[in-house]
C-alpha positions as CSV (number, residue, x, y, z in Angstrom):
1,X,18.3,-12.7,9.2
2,X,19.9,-14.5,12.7
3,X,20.6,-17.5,10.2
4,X,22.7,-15.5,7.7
5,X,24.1,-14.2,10.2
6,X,25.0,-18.1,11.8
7,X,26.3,-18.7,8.1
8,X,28.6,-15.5,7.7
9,X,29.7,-16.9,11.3
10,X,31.0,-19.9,9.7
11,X,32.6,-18.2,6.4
12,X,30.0,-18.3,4.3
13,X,29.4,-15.8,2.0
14,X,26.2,-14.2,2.1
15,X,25.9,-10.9,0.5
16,X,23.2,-8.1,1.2
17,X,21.9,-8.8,-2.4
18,X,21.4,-12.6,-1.7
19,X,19.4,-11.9,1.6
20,X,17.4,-9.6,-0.6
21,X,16.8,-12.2,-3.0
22,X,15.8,-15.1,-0.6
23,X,12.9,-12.6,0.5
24,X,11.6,-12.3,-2.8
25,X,11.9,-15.8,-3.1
26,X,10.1,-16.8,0.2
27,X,7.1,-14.6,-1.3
28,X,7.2,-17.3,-3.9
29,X,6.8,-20.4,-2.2
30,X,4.6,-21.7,1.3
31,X,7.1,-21.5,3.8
32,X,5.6,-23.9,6.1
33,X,6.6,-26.6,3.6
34,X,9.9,-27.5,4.8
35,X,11.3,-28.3,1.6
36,X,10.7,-25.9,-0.4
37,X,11.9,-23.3,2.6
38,X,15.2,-25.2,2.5
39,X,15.4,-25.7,-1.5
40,X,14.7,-21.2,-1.7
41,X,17.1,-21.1,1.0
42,X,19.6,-22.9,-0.3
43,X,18.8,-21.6,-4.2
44,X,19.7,-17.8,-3.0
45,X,22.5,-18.1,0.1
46,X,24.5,-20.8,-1.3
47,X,27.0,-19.9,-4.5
48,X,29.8,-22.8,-3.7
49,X,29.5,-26.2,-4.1
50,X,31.7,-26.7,-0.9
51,X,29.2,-25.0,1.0
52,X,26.2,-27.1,0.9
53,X,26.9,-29.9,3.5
54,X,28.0,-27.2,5.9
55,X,24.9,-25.2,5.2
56,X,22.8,-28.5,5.5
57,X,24.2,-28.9,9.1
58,X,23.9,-25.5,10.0
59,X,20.3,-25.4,8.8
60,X,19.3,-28.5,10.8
61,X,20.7,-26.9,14.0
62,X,18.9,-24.0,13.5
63,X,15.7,-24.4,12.2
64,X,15.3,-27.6,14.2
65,X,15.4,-25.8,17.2
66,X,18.3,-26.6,19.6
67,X,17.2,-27.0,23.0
68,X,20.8,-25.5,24.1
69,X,22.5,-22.6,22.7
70,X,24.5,-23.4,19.7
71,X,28.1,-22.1,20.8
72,X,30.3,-20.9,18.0
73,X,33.8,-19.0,17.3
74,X,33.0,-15.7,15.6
75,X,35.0,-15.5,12.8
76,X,35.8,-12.8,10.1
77,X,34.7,-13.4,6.4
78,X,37.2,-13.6,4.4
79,X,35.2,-11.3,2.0
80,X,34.9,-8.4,4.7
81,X,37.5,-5.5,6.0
82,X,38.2,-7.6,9.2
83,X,38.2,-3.6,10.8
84,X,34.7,-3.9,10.5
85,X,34.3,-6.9,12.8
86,X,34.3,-5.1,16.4
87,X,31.1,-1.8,15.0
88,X,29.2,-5.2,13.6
89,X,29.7,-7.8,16.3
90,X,26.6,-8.4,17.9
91,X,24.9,-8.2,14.5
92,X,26.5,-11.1,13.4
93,X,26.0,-13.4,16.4
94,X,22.8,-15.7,16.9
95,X,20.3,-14.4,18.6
96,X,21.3,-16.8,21.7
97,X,24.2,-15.2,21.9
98,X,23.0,-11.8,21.5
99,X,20.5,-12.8,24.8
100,X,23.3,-13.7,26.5
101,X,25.7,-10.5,26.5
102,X,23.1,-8.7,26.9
103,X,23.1,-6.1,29.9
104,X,19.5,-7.2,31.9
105,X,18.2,-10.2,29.7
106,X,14.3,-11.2,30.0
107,X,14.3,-14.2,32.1
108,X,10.7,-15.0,30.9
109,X,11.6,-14.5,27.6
110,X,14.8,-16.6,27.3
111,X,12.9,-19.5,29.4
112,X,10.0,-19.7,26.7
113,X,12.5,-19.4,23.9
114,X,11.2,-16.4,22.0
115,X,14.1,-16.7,19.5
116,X,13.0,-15.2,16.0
117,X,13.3,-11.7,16.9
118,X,16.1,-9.4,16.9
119,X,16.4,-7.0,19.9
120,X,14.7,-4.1,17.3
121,X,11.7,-6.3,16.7
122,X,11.3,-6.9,20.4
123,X,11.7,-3.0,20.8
124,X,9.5,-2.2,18.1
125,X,6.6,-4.2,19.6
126,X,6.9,-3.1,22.8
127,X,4.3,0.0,24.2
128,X,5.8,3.1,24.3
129,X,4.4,3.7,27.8
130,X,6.3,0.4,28.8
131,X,10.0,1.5,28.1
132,X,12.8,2.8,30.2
133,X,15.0,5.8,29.3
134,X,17.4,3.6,27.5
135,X,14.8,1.9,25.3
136,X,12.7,5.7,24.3
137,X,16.2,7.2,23.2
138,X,16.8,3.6,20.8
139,X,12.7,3.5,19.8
140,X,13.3,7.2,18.5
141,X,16.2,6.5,16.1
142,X,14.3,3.7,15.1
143,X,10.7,5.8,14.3
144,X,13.0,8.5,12.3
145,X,14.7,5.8,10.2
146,X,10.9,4.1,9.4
147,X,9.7,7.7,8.4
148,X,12.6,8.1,6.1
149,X,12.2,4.7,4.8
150,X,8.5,5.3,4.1
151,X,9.3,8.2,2.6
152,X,12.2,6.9,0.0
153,X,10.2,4.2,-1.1
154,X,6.7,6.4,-2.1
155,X,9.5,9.0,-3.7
156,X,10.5,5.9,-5.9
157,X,7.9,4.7,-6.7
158,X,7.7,4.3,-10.6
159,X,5.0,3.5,-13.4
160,X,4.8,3.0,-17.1
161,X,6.0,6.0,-19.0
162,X,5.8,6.5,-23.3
163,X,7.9,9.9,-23.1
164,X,11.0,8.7,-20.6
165,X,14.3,7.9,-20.9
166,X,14.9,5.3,-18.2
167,X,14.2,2.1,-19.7
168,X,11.8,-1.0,-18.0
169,X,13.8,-4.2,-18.5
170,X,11.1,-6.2,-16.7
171,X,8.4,-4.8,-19.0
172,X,10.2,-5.1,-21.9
173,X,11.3,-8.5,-21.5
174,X,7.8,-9.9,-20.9
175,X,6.4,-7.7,-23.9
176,X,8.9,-9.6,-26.1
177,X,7.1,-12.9,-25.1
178,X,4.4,-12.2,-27.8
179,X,7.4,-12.2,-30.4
180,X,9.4,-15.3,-29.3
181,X,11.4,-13.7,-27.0
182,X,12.2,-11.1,-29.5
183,X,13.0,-7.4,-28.3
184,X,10.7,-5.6,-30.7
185,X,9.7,-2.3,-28.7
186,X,11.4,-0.6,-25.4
187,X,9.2,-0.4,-23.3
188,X,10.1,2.8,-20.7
189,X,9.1,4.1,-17.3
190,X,9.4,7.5,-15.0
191,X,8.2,8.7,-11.2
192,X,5.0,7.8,-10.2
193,X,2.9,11.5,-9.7
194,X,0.9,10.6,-6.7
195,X,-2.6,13.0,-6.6
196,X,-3.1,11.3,-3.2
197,X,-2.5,14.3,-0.1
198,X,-2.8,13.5,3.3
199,X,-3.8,15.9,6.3
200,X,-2.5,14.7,9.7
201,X,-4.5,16.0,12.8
202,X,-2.2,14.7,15.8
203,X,-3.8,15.3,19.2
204,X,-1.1,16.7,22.0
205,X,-3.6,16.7,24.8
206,X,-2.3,16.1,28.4
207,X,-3.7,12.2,28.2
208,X,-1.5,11.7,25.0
209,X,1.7,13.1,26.5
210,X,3.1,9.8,26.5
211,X,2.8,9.1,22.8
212,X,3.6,13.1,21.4
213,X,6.7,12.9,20.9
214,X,6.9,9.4,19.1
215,X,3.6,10.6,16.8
216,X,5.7,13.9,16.3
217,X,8.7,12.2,15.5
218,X,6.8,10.3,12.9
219,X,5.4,13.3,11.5
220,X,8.3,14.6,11.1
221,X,9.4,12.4,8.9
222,X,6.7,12.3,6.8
223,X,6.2,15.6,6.5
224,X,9.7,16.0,5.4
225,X,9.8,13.1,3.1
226,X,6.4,13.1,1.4
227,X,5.1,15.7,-0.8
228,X,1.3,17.2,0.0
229,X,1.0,16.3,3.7
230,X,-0.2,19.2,5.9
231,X,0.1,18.4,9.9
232,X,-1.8,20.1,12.2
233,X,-2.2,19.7,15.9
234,X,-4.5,20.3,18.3
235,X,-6.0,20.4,22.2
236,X,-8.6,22.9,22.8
237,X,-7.8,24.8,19.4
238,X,-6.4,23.6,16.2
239,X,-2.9,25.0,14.8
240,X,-1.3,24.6,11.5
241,X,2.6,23.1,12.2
242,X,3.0,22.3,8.5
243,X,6.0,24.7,8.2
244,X,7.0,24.1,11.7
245,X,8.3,20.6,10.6
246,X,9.9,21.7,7.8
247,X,13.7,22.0,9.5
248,X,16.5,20.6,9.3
249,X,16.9,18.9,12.8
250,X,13.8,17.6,14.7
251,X,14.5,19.1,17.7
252,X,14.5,22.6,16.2
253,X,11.7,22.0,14.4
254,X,10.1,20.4,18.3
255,X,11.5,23.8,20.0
256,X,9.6,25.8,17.4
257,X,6.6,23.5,18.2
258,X,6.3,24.4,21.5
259,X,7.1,28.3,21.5
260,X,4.0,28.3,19.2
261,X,1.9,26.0,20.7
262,X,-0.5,27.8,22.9
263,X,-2.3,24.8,24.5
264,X,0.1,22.0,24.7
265,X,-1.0,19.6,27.1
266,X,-3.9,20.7,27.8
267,X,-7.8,20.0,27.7
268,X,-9.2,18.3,24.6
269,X,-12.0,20.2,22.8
270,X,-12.1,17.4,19.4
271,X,-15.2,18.4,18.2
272,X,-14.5,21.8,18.0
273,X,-11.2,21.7,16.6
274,X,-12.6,19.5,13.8
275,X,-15.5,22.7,13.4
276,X,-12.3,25.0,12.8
277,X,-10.7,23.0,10.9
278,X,-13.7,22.2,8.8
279,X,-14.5,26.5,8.6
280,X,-11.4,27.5,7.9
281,X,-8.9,24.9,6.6
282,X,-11.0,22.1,4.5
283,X,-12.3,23.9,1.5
284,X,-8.6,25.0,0.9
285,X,-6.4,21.2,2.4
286,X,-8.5,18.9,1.3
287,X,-9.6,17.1,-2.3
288,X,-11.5,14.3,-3.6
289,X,-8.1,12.3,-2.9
290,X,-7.3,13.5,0.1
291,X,-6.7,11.6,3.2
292,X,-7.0,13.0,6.9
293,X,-5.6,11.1,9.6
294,X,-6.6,11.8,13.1
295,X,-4.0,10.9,15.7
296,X,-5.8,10.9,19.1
297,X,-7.4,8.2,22.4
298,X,-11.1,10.1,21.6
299,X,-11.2,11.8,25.4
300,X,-13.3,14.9,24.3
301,X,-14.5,17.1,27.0
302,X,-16.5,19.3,24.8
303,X,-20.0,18.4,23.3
304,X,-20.3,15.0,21.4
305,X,-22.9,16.4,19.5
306,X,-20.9,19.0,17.9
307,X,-18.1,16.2,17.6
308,X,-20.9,14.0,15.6
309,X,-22.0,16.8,13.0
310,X,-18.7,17.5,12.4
311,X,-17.2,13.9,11.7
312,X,-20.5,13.9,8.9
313,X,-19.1,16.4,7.6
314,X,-15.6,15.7,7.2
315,X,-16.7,12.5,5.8
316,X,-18.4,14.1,3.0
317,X,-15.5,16.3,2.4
318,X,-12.6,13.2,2.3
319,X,-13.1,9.9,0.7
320,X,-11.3,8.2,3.5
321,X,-10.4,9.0,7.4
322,X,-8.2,7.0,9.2
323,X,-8.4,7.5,13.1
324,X,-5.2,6.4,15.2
325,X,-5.6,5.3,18.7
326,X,-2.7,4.2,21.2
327,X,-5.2,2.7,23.4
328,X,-6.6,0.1,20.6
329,X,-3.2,-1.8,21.6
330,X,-4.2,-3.1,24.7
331,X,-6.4,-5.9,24.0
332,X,-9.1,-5.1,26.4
333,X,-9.5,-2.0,24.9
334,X,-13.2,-1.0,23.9
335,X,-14.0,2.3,22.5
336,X,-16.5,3.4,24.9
337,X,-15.6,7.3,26.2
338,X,-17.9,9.5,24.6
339,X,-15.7,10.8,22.0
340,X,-14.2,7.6,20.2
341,X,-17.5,6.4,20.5
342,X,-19.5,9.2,18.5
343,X,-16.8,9.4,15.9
344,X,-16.3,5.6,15.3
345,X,-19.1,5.5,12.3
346,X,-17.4,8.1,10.7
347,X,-14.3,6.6,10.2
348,X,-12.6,4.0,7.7
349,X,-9.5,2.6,9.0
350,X,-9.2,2.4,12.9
351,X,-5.6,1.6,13.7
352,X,-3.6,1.7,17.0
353,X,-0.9,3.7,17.3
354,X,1.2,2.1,20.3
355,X,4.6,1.3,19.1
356,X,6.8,1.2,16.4
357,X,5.3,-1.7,14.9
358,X,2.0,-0.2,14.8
359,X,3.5,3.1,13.3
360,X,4.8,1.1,10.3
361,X,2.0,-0.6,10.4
362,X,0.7,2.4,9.5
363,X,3.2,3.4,6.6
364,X,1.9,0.4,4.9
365,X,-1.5,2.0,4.7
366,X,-0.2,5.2,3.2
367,X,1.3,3.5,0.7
368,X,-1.6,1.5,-0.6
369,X,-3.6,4.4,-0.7
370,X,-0.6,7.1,-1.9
């Protein structure tokens, strides 16, 4: 992205469609042959003939690694409303550039030449217990637009339909193959019906106060933007907030949250909130296909042996648990308390649950399994 950026610097048109396209193609190809990175490159970015030497140069520069910062007069595209210039400015500069009007750069950073990641891939990586004010309020916007991303691609998702008006080009041009190219029969598709539901079980305990309102952010989004998800939090009891996320604005539906809330910050009882949920919700939430996710560090001050009967018996209820845990980002980490350690045999997928990065980390599960 920084080097279409460096190209639309220098007049060359690069559309979003061609960017799009160069992905695809890099999916193609071993991009640590330099050759063929430069040939897909090239293939997808470059529609003028005048363009290529000046895309040769700029590719040397960049890719090569310039020990200095390559200095360059930003320059409108032709192409573009030159209005928009000033709202997209930094977007279009090299990420060298970028470093350097930025307000309090990383020193240690810029000296080790970390320069292949935009300032939201730095932000998304970065613990949500690390960041300033400035950095939580950016983070946010940038969980709420992952959700809704998430969500828009499962909504889209498509398969191979008989009865269906919308017709599959792709399918219907490799069909054709077995008739010499040949378009014999239309071949058609429609929504994908996912039977796939998901239960979320976020923990809001007083040693998760940090990560809350990230995780409920998230679940917001998904819970908004994905059909059969049921969220329910819990401390030292269990409530349903399934149609507490279902508003409008987040921060309605996060005011609702905590006027119903009883035990918000509090203690953490995760044995016996599974047992409730297990009693009273489970034989109506969950399926052969459903999956819970359980959002929560594993500090349980209530009895592990109740915690380890009732993990056996969720896993007997749902074919696959995934367990969430913002401390599994720190390296070090080892799942020894009492609590992640008696409910680590029950589970499937153990993730952290840290950042943003982790988070969509995360969406890329749901949608393998959705």
């Amino acid at each position: 992205m920084e080097f279409c950026h460096l190209l639309r610097a220098h007049r060359v048109e690069v559309t979003a469609s061609r960017i799009m396209d160069t992905f695809r193609g890099l999916k193609a190809i071993n991009c640590f042959r330099r050759d063929d990175f430069y040939t897909v490159l090239e293939a997808n970015l470059i529609s003028r003939t005048a363009d290529r030497e000046l895309f040769l140069e700029l590719f040397q520069q960049f890719w090569s690694g310039p020990s200095s910062p390559m200095r360059l007069e930003i320059c409108v595209p032709s192409w573009e409303d030159e209005s928009r210039l000033e709202s997209h400015r930094l977007d279009r500069l090299p990420l060298e550039l970028v470093r350097e009007n930025a307000a309090e750069p990383d020193e240690t950073e810029t000296s080790q030449g970390v320069a292949m990641y935009s300032p939201a891939e730095v932000l998304s990586r970065k613990d949500f217990g690390a960041m300033s004010e400035a950095e939580l309020a950016q983070v946010q916007r940038l969980i709420a637009s992952m959700a809704r991303q998430m969500a828009t691609v499962l909504s889209r998702r498509q398969k191979a339909r008989t009865k269906s008006h919308v017709i599959d080009p792709g399918r219907t041009l490799r069909h054709s193959l077995r008739y010499g190219g040949e378009v014999i029969d239309l071949k058609r598709r429609g929504p994908k019906v996912s039977k796939t539901k998901m239960v979320l079980l976020c923990d809001i305990s007083g040693s998760m106060d940090i990560y809350t309102k990230f995780l409920l952010q998230f679940l917001y989004g998904v819970q908004n933007g994905l059909r059969g998800v049921e969220t329910l939090v819990f401390s030292t009891e269990l409530t349903r907030v399934t149609s507490l996320l279902r508003r409008r604005h987040i921060d309605a539906a996060l005011d609702l949250m905590s006027e119903t809330v009883q035990d918000w910050s509090g203690g953490t009882k995760i044995g016996l909130c599974i047992r409730e949920f297990n009693d009273t919700m489970a034989p109506h939430l969950l399926t052969s296909k459903t999956v819970v996710v359980i959002i929560s560090d594993g500090w349980d001050t209530g009895d592990t042996s109740i915690l380890d009967a009732e993990m056996a018996r969720l896993q007997r209820r749902s074919p696959r648990i995934v367990w969430l845990n913002p401390l599994l980002g720190n390296p070090d980490y080892q799942p020894l308390c009492k609590g992640m350690h008696t409910a680590l045999p029950y589970i499937h997928d153990f993730m952290p649950v840290h950042n943003a990065e982790s988070l969509r980390q995360f969406g890329k599960l749901v949608a393998s399994v959705a």
